[in-house]
C-alpha positions, 0 to 999 in steps of 0.5 A: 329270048323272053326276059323273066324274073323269078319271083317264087318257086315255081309250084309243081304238078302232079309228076313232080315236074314245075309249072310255069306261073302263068301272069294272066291266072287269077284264081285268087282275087285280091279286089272285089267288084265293090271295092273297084266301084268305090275307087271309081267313085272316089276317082269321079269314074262311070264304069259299066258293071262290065267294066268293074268285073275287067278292073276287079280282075285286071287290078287284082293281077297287078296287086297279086304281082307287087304281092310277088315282089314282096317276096324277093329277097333284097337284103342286098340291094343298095336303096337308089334313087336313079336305076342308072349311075349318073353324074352332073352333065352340067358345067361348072358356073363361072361369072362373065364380063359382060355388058356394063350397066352404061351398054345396057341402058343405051338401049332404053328409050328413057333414063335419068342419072343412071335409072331408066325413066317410064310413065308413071302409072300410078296417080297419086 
């Protein structure tokens, strides 16, 4: 089973019967050569001009697509910002008890009323 959106009426052909949009069809293209260049140049890109005509056609395909999207009617539509409903995974934030200041600096190497002593660095 192939996914599908309609997107627009389907136009028809000469028997009255619908044809199908085909993606891959760009008889109307919306990006010249010149402005891909200049994209490309913008973007620091060296494309060949081979290069230029497949992204004039290939880029024109993907405008033409957002054109047809525009189309639809989302009136609708509730704006979101995630596709899926989510709800905070996390946990709740509690304190602790957890080591007291005495535990932690029984580890320290040096210290003196309560602060830990280190060399000193600056001169002065």
């Amino acid at each position: 089973m192939k996914w599908q959106v309609p997107l627009r009426k389907r136009k028809q052909d000469a028997a009255g019967e619908a044809k199908r949009p085909v993606i891959g069809d760009r008889s109307q293209m919306s990006l010249s050569v010149d402005e891909v260049r200049r994209v490309a140049t913008l973007a620091h890109l060296s494309l060949t001009d081979e290069d230029e005509k497949q992204f004039a056609v290939k880029l024109s395909g993907i405008l033409d697509y957002i054109d047809q999207l525009s189309e639809l009617d989302t009136s609708d539509v509730q704006p979101t910002s995630h596709s899926l409903e989510i709800n905070n995974v996390f946990r709740e934030d509690e304190t602790k008890n957890t080591f007291g200041k005495e535990t932690w600096q029984d580890n320290a190497p040096a210290k003196d009323h309560g602060h830990y002593t280190v060399p000193r660095v600056v001169e002065g």
